[in-house]
Backbone as a chain_set.jsonl record, in Angstrom:
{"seq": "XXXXXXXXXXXXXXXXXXXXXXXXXXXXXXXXXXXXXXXXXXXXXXXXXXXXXXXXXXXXXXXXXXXXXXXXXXXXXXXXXXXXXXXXXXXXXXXXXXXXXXXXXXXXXXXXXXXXXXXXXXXXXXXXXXXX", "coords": {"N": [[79.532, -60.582, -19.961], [77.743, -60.062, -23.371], [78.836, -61.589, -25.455], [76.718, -63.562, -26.326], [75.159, -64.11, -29.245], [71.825, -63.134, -30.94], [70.142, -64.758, -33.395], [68.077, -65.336, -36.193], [66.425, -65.93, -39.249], [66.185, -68.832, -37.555], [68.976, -71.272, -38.283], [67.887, -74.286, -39.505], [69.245, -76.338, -39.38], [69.672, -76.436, -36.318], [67.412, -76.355, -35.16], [67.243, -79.005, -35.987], [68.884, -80.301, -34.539], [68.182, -79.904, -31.613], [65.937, -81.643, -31.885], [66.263, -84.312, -32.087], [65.934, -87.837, -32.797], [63.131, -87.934, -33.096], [60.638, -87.568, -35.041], [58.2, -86.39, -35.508], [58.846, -84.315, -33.368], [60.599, -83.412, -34.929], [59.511, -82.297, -37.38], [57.906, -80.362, -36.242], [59.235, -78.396, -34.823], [60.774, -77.32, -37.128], [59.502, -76.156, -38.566], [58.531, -73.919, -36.863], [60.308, -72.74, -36.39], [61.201, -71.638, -39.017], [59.376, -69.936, -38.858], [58.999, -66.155, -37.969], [58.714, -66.175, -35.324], [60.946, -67.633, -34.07], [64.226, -67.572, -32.178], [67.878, -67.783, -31.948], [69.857, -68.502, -29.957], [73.259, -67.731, -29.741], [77.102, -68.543, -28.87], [79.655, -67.557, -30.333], [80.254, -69.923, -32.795], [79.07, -71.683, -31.283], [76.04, -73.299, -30.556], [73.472, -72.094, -27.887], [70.649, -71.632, -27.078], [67.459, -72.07, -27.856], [64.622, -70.238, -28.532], [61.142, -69.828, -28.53], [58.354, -68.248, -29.977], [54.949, -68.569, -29.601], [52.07, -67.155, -31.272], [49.121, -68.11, -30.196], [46.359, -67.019, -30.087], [44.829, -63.859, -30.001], [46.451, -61.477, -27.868], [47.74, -63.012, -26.359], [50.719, -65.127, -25.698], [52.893, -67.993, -25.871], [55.235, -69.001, -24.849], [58.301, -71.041, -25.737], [61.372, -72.91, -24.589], [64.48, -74.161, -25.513], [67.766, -75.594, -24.348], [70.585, -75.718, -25.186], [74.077, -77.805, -24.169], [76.148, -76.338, -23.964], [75.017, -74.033, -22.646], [74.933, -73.398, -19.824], [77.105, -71.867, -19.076], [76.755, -69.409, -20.02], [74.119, -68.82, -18.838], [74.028, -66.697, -16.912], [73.673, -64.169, -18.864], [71.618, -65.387, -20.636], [69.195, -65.426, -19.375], [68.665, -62.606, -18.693], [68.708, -62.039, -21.017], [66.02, -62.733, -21.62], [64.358, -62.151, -19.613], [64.052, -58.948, -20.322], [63.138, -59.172, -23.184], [60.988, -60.999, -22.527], [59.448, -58.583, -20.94], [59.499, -56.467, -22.572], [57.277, -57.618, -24.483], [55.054, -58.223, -22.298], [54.433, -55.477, -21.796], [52.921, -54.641, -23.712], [50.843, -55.495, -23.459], [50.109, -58.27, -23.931], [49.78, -61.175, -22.987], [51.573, -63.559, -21.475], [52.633, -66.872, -21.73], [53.897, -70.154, -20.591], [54.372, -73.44, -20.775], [55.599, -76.169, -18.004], [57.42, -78.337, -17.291], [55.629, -80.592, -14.165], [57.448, -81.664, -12.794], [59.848, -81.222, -13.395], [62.351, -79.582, -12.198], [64.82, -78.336, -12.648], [64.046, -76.85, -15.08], [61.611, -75.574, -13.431], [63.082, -73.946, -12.011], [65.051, -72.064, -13.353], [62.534, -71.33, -15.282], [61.877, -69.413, -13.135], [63.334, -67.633, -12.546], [63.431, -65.889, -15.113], [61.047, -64.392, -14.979], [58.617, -66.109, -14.688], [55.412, -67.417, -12.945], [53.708, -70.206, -11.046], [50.928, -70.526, -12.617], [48.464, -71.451, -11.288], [46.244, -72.95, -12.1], [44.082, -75.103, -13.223], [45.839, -77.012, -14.573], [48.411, -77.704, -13.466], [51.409, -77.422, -15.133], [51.065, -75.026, -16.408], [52.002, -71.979, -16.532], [52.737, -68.368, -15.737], [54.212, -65.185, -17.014], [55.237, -62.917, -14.966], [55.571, -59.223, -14.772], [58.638, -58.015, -12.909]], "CA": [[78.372, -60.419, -20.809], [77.911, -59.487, -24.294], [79.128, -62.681, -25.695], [75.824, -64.106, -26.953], [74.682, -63.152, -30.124], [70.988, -63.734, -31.309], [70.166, -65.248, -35.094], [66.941, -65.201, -37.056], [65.652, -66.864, -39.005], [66.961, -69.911, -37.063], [69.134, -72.093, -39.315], [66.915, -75.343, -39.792], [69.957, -77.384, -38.682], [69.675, -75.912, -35.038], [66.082, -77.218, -35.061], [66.797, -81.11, -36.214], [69.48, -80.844, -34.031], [67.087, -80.069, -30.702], [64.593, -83.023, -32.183], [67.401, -85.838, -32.059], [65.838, -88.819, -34.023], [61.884, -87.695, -32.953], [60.158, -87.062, -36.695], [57.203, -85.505, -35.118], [59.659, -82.887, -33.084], [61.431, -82.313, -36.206], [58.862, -81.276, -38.343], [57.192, -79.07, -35.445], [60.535, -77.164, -34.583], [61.559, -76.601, -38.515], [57.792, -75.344, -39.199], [57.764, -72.947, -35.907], [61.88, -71.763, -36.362], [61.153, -71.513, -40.207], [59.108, -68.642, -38.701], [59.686, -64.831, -37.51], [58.443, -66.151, -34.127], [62.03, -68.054, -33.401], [65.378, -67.045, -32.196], [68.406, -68.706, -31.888], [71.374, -68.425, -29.374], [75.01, -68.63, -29.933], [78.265, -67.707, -28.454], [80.397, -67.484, -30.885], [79.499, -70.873, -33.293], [77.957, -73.037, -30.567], [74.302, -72.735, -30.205], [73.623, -72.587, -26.697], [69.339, -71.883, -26.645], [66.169, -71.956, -29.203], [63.505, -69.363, -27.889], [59.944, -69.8, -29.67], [57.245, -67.8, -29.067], [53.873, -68.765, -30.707], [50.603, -66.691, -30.342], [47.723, -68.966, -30.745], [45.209, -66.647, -29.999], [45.475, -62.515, -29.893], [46.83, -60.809, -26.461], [48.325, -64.256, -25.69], [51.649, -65.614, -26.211], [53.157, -69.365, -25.634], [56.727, -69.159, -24.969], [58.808, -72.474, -25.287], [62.896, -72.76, -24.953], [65.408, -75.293, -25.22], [68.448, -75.307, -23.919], [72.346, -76.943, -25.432], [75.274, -78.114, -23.504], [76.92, -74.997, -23.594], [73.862, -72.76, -22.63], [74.909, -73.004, -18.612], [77.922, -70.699, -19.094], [75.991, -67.927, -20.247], [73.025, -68.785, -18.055], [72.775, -65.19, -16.461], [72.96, -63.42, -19.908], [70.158, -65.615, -21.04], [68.254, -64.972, -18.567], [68.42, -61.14, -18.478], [67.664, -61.571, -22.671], [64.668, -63.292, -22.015], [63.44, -60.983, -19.213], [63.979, -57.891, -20.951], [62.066, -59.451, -23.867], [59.586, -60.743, -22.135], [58.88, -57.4, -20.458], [58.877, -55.963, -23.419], [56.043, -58.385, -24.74], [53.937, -57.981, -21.566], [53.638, -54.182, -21.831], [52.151, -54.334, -24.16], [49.13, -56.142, -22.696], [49.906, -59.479, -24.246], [50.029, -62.729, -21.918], [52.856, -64.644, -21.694], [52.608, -68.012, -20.509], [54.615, -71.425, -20.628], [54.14, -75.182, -20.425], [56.417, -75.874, -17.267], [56.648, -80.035, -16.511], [55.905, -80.185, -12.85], [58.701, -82.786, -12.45], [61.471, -80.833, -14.085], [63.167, -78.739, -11.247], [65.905, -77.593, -13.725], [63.27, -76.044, -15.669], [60.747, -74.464, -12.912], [64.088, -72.703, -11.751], [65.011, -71.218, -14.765], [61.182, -70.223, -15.277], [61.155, -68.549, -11.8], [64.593, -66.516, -12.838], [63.005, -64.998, -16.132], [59.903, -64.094, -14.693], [57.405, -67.182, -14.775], [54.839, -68.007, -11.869], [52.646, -70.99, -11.701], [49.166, -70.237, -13.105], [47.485, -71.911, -10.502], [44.878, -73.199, -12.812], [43.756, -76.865, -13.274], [46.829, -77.662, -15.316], [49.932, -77.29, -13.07], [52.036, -77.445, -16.188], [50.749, -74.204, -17.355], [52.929, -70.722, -15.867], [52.433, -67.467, -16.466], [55.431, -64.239, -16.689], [54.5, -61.305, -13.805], [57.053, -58.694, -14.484], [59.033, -57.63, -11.532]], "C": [[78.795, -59.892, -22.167], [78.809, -60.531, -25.34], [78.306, -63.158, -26.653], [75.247, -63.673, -27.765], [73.027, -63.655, -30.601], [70.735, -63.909, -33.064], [68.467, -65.186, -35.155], [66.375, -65.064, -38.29], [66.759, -68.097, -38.621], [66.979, -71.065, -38.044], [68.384, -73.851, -38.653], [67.63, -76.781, -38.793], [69.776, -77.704, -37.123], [68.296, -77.348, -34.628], [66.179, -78.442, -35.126], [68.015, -81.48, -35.122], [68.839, -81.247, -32.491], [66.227, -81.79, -30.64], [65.176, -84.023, -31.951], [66.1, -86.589, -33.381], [63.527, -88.726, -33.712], [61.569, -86.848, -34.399], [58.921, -86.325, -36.471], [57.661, -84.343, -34.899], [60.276, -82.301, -34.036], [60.493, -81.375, -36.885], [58.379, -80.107, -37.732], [58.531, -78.275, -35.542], [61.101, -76.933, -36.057], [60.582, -75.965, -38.833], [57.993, -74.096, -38.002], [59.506, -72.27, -36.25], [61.725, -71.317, -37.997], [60.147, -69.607, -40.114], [59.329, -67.19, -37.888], [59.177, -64.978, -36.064], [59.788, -66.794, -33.393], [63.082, -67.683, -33.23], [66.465, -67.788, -31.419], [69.525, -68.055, -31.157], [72.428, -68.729, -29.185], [75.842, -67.506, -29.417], [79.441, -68.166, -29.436], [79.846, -68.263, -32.369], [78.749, -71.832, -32.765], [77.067, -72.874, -29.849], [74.343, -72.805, -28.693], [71.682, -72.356, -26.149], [68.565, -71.393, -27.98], [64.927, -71.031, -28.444], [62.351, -69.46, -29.001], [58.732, -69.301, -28.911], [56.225, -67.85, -30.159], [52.499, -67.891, -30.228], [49.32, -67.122, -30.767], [46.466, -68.368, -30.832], [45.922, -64.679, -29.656], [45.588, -62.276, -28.585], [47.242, -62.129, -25.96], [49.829, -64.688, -26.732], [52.473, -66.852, -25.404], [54.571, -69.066, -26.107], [57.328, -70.606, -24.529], [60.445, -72.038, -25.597], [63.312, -73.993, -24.491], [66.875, -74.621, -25.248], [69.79, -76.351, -24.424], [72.822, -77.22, -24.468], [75.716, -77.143, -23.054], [76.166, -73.909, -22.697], [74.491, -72.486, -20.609], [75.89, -71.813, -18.544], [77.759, -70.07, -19.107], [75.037, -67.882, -20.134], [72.722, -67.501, -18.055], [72.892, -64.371, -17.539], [71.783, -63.979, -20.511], [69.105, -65.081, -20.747], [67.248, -63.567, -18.308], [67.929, -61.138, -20.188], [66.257, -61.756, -22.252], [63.774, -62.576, -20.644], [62.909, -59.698, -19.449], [63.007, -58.258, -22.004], [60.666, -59.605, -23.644], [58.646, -59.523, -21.355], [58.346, -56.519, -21.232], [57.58, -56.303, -24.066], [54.865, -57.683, -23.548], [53.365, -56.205, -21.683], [53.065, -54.181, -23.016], [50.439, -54.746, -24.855], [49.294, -57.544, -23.304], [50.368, -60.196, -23.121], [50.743, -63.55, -22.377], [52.933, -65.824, -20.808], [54.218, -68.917, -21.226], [54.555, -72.453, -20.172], [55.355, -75.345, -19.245], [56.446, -77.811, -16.442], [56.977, -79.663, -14.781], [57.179, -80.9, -12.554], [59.921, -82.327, -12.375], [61.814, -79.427, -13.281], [64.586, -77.756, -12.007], [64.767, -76.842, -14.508], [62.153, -74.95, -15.108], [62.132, -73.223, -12.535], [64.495, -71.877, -12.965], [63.401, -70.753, -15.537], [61.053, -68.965, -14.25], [62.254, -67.35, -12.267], [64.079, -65.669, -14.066], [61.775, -64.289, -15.955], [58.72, -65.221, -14.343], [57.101, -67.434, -13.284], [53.798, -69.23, -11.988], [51.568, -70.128, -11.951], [47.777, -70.272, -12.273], [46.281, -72.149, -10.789], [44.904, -74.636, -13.034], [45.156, -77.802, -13.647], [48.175, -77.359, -14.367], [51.201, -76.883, -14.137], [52.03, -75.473, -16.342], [51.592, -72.652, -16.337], [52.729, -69.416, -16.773], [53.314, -66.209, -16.523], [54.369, -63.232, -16.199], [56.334, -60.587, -13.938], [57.304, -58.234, -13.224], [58.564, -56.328, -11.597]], "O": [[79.897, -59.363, -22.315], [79.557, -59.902, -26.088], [78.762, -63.29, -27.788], [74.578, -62.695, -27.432], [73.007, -64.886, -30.619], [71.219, -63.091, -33.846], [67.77, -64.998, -34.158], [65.766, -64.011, -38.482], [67.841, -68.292, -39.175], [66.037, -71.683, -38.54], [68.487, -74.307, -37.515], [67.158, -77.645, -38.055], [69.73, -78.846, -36.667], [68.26, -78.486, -34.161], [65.405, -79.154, -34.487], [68.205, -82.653, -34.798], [68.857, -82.402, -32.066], [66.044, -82.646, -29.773], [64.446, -84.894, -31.477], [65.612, -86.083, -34.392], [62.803, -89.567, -34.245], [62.098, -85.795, -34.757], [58.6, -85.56, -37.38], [57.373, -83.366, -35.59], [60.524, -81.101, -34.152], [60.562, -80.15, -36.982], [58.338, -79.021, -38.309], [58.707, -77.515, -36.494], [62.085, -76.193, -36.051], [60.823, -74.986, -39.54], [57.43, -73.08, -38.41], [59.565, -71.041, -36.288], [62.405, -70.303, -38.152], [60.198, -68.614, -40.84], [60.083, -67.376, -36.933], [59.163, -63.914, -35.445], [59.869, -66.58, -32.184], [63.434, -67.178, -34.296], [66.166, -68.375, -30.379], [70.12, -67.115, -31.683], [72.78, -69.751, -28.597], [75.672, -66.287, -29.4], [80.082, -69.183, -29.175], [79.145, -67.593, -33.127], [77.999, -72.621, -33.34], [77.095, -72.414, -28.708], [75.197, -73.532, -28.184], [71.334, -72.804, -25.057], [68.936, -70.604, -28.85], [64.363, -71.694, -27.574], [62.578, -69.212, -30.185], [58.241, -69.632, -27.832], [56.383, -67.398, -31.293], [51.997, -67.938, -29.106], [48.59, -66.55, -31.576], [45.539, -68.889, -31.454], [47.037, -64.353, -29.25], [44.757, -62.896, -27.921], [46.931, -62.238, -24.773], [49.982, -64.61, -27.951], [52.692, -66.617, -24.216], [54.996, -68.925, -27.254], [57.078, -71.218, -23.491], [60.818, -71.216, -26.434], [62.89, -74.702, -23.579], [67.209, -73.593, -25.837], [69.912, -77.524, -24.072], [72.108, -76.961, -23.499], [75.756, -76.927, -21.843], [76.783, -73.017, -22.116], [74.412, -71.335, -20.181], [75.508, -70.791, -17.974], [78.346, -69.363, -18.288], [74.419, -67.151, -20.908], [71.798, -66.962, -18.664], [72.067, -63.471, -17.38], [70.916, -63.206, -20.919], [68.275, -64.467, -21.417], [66.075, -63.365, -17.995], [67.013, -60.429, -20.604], [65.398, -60.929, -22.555], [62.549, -62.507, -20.736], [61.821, -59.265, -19.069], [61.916, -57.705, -21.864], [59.663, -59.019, -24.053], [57.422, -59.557, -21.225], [57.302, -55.888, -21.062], [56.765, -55.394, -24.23], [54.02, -56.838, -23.845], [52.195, -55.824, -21.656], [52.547, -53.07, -23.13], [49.609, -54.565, -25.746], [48.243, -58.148, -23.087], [51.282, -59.804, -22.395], [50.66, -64.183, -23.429], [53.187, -65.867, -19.605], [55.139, -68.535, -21.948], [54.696, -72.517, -18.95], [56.275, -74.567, -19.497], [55.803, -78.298, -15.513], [57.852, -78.986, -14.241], [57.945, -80.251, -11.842], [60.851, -82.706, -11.663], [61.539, -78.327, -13.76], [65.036, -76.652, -11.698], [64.959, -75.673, -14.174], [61.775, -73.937, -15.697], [62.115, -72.01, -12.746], [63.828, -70.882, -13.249], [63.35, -69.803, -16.318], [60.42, -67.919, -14.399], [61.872, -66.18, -12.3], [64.416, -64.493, -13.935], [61.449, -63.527, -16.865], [57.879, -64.832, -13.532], [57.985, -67.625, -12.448], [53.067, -69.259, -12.978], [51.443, -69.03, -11.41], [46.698, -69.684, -12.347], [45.314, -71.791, -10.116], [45.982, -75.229, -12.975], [45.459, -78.905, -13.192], [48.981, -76.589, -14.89], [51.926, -75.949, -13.796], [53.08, -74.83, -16.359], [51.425, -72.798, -15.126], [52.605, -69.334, -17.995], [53.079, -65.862, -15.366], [53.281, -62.852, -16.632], [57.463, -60.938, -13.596], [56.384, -58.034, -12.431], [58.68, -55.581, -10.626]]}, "num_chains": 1, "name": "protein.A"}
């Protein structure tokens, strides 16, 4: 551990690199990392995750992450960043959810490891962090 360093404001590049050749995804991820809601993970020079947390509405917060090539190596420090964070968030009464495709088994597991449970509300998609 102690490897991964976090950045902010996340350089722009990071972002178009995520989007590949999608001009919709670009502009969203340079507009939402352009702001003090994104943070960027690297070990050393090679990014390895994009964390964005948006709060659309007050006492609520919409966490989304993507994940590089590299990012499995330093899986369980991710992991422990983004629980500690998000713990920090929830105390202090805000709601932390996340879009969660039902399909994507690589992604409910790595929800269930940071905290995330389904929602169990109309939308399967939709997950919500219960701290331990």
């Amino acid at each position: 551990m102690g490897c991964v360093r976090a950045v902010t404001p996340v350089p722009p590049s990071m972002a178009l690199e995520l989007a590949g050749g999608k001009s919709f995804l670009r502009k969203a991820l340079v507009k939402q990392c352009a702001s003090a809601q994104a943070i960027a993970y690297f070990a050393g020079d090679e990014p390895l995750a994009l964390a964005m947390i948006d709060t659309p509405r007050a006492r609520r917060a919409e966490l989304a992450l993507a994940f590089f090539a590299g990012a499995p190596a330093h899986m369980r420090e991710l992991v422990r960043i983004a629980q500690l964070t998000l713990t920090a968030i929830a105390e202090t009464g805000v709601l932390v959810f996340a879009r969660v495709d039902p399909g994507n088994r690589q992604g409910q597991r790595m929800a269930r490891l940071v905290g995330l449970r389904p929602g169990n509300f109309r939308d399967p998609a939709l997950w919500i962090f219960k701290a331990r």
